[in-house]
FIMAR-409579 format. One record per residue: residue number from 1; residue in one letter; x, y, z negated of N, C-alpha, C in turn. Coordinates in pm, 1 decimal. Atoms other than C-alpha are relative to their C-alpha. Example, Ala and Ser with C-alpha at 12.3 -4.5 7.8 and 13.67 -1.06 7.14 Angstrom:
2
<1; "A"; <89.0; -119.0; 0.0>; <1230.0; -450.0; -780.0>; <90.0; 120.0; 0.0>>
<2; "S"; <-82.0; -119.0; 6.0>; <1367.0; -106.0; -714.0>; <-77.0; 109.0; -73.0>>
END
This chain:
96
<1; "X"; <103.2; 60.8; -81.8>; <3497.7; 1460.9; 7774.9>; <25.2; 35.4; 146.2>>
<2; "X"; <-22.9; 8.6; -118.7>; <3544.7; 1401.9; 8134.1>; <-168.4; -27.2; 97.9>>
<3; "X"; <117.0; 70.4; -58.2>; <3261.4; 1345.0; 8419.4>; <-30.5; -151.6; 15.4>>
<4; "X"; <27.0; 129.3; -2.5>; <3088.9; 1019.7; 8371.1>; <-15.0; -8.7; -144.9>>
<5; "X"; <24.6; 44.0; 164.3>; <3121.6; 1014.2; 7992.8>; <-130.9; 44.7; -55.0>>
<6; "X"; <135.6; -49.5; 46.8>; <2800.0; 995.7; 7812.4>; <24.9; 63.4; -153.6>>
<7; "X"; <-46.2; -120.4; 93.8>; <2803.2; 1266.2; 7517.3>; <-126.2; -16.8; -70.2>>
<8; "X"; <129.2; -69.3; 120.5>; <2551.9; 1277.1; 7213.7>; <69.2; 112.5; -82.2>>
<9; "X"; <-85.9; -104.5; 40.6>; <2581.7; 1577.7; 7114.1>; <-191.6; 101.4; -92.3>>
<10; "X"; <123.4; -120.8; 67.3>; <2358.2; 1855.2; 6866.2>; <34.5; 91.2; 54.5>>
<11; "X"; <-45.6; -129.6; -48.0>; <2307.6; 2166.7; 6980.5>; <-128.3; 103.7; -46.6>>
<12; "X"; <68.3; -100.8; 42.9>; <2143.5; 2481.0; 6889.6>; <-31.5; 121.4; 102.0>>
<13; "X"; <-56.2; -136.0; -77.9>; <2061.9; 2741.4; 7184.4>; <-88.9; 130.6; -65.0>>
<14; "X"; <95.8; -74.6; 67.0>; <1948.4; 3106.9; 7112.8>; <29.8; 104.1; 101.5>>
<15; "X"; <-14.5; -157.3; -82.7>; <1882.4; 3458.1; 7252.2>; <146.4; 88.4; 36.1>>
<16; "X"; <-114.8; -108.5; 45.6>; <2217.9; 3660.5; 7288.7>; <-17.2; 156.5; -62.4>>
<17; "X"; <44.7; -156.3; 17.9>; <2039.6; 3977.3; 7246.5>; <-65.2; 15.0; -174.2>>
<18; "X"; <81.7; -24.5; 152.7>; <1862.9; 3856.8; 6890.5>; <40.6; -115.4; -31.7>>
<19; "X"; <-79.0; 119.8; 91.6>; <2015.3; 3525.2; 6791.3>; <-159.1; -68.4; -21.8>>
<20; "X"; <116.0; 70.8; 47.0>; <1635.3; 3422.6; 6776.2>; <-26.0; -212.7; 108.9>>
<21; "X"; <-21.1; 144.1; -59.8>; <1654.8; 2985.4; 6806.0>; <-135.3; -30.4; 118.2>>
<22; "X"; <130.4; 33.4; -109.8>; <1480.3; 2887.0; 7146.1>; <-34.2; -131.7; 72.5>>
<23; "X"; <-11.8; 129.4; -50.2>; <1586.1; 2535.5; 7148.6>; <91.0; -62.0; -48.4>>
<24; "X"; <-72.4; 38.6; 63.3>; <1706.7; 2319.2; 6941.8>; <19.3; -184.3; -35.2>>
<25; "X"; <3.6; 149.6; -9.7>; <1825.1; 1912.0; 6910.2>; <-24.0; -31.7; -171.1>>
<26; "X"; <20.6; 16.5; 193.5>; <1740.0; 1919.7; 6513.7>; <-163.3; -11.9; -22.7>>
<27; "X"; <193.0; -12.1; -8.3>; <1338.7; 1990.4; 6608.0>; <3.4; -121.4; 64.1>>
<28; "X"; <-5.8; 142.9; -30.9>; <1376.6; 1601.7; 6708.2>; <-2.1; -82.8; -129.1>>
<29; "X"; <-39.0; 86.9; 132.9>; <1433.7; 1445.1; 6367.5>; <187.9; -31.3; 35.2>>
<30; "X"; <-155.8; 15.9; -44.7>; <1786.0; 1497.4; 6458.7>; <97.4; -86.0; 47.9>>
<31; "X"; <-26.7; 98.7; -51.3>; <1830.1; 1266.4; 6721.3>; <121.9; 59.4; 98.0>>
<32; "X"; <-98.3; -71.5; -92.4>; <2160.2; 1416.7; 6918.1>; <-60.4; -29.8; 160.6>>
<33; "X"; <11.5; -10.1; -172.4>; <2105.2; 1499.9; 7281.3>; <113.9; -93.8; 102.2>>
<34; "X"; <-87.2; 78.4; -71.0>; <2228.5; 1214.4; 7527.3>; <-11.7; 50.9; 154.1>>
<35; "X"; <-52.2; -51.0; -139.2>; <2386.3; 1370.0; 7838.5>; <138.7; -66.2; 30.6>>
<36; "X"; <-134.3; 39.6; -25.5>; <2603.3; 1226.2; 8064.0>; <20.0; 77.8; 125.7>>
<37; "X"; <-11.8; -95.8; -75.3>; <2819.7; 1444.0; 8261.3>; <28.2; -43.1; 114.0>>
<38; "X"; <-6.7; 32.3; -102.0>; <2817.7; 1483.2; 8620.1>; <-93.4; -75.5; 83.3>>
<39; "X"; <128.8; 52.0; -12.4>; <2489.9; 1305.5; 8621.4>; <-70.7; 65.2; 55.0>>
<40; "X"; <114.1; -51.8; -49.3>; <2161.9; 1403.4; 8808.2>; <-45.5; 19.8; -124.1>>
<41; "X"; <88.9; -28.8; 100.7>; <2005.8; 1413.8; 8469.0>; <53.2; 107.9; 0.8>>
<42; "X"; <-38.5; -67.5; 38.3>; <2216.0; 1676.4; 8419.6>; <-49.3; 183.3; 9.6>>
<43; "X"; <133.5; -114.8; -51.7>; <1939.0; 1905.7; 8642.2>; <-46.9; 43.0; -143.7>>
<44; "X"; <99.9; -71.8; 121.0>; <1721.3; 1902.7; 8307.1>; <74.7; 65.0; -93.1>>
<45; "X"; <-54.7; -106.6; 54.1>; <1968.2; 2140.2; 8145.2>; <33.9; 101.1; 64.8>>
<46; "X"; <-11.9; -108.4; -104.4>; <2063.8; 2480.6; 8181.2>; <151.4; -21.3; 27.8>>
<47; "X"; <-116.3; 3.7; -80.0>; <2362.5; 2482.8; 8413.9>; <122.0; 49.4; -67.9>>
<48; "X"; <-147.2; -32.6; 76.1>; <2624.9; 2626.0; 8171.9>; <16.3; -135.2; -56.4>>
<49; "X"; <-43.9; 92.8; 93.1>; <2607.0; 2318.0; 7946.1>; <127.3; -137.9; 92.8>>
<50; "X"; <-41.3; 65.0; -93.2>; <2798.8; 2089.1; 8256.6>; <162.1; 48.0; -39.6>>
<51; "X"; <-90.6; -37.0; 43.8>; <3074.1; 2338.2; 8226.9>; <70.0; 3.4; -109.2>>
<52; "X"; <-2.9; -2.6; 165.4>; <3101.1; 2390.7; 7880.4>; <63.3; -116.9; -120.3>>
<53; "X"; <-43.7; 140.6; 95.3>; <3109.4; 2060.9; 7755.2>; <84.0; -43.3; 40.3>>
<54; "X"; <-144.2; 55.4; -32.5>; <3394.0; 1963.9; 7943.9>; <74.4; -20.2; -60.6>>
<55; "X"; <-119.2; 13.6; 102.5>; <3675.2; 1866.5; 7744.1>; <-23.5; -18.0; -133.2>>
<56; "X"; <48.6; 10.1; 159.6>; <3514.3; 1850.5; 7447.9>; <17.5; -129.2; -68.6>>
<57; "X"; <-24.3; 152.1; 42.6>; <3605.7; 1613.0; 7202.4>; <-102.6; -10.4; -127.3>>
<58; "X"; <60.9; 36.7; 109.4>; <3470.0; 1400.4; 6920.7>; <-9.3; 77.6; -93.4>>
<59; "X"; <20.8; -70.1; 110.0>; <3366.6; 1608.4; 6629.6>; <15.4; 126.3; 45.7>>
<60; "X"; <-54.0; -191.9; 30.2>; <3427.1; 1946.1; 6767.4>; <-114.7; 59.4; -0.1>>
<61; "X"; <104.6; -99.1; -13.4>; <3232.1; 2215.1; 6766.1>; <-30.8; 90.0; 83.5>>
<62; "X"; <-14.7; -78.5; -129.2>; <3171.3; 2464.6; 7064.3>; <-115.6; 94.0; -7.7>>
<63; "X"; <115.3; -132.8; -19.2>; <2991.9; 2822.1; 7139.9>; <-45.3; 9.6; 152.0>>
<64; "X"; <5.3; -7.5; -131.6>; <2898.8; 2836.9; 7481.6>; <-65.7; 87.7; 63.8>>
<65; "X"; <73.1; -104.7; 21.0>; <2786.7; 3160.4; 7628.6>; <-82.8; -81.2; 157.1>>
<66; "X"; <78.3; 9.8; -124.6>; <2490.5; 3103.2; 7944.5>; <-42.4; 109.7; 16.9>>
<67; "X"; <82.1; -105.7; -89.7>; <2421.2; 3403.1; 8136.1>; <-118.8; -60.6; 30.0>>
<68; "X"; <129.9; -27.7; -101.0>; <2064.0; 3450.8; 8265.6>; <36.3; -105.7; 136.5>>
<69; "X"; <15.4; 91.2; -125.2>; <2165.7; 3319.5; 8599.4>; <72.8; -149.1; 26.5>>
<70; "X"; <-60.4; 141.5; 46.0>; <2297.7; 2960.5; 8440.5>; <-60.3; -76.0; -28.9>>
<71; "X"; <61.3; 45.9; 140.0>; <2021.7; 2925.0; 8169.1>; <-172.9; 1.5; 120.4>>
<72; "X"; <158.4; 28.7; -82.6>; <1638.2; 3010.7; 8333.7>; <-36.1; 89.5; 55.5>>
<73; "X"; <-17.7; -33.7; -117.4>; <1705.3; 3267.2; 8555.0>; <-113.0; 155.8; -28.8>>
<74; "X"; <65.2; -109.0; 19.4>; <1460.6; 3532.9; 8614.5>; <-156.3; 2.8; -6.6>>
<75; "X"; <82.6; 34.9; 21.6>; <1172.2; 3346.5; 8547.7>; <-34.6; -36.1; -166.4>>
<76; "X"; <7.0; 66.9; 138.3>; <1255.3; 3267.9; 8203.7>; <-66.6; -157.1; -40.6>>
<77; "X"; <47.9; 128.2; 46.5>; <1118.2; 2945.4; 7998.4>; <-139.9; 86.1; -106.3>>
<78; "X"; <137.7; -51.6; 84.3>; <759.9; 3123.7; 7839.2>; <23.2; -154.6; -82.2>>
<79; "X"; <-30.4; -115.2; 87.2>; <714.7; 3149.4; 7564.3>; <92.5; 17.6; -50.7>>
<80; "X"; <-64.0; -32.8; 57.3>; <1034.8; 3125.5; 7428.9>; <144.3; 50.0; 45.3>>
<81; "X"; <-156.0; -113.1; -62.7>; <1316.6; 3287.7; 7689.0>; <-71.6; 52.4; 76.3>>
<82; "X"; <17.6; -41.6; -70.0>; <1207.4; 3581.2; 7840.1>; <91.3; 28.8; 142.0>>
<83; "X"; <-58.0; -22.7; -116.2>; <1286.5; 3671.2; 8203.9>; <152.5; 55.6; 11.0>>
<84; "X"; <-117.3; -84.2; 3.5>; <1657.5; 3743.7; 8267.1>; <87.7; -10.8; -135.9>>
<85; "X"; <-85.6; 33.8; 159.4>; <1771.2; 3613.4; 7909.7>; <116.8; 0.5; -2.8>>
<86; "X"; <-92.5; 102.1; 24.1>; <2104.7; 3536.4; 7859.3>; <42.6; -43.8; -171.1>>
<87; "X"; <-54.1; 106.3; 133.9>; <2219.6; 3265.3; 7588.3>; <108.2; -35.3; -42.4>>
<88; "X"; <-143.9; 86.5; 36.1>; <2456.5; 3094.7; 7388.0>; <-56.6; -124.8; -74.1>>
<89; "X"; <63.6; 163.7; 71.1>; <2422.7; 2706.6; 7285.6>; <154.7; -46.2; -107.3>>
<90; "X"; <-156.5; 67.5; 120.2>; <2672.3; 2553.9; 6979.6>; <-67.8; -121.7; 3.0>>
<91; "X"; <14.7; 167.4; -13.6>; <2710.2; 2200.4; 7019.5>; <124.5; -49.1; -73.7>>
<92; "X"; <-60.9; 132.9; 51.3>; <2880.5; 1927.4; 6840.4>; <-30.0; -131.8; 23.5>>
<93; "X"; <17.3; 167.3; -51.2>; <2950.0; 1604.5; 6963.2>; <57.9; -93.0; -97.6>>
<94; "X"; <-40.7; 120.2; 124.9>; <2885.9; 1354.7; 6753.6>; <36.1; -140.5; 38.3>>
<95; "X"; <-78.1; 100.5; -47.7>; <2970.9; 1054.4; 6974.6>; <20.4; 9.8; 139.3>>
<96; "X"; <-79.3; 22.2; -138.9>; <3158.7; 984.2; 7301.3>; <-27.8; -128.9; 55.4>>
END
């Protein structure tokens, strides 16, 4: 995946510190997440996923770690990332 390509993709993110799920594209009726990269939409995620997904191809699978200052910073996302979190999101892209 290159910038400009639009990506549905699942993904799963969670705590690094407890693996506890804090966001997930399956609590949808498992509608894959449509991001396209290099996009302004691309604001409403946390800032690792831009990087991350790069290159990624059809069917793969990917771990992606987000530091704290990538993901929601030092404000966290109440109630479910506290302040200073850092994460990891696994994604699979299911179409290109």
């Amino acid at each position: 995946a290159v910038m400009g390509d639009i990506l549905r993709v699942h993904y799963v993110g969670k705590l690094a510190a407890d693996e506890k799920v804090v966001d997930t594209s399956f609590k949808t009726g498992s509608v894959p997440q449509k991001v396209i990269l290099g996009s302004k939409s691309m604001a409403n995620f946390p800032a690792c996923w831009e990087p991350g997904l790069q290159g990624i191809c059809k069917g793969e699978r990917r771990i992606v770690g987000c530091p704290a200052a990538m993901a929601f910073g030092r404000e966290g996302n109440p109630p479910f990332v506290p302040p200073h979190a850092d994460l990891y999101y696994s994604f699979s892209l299911e179409d290109l």
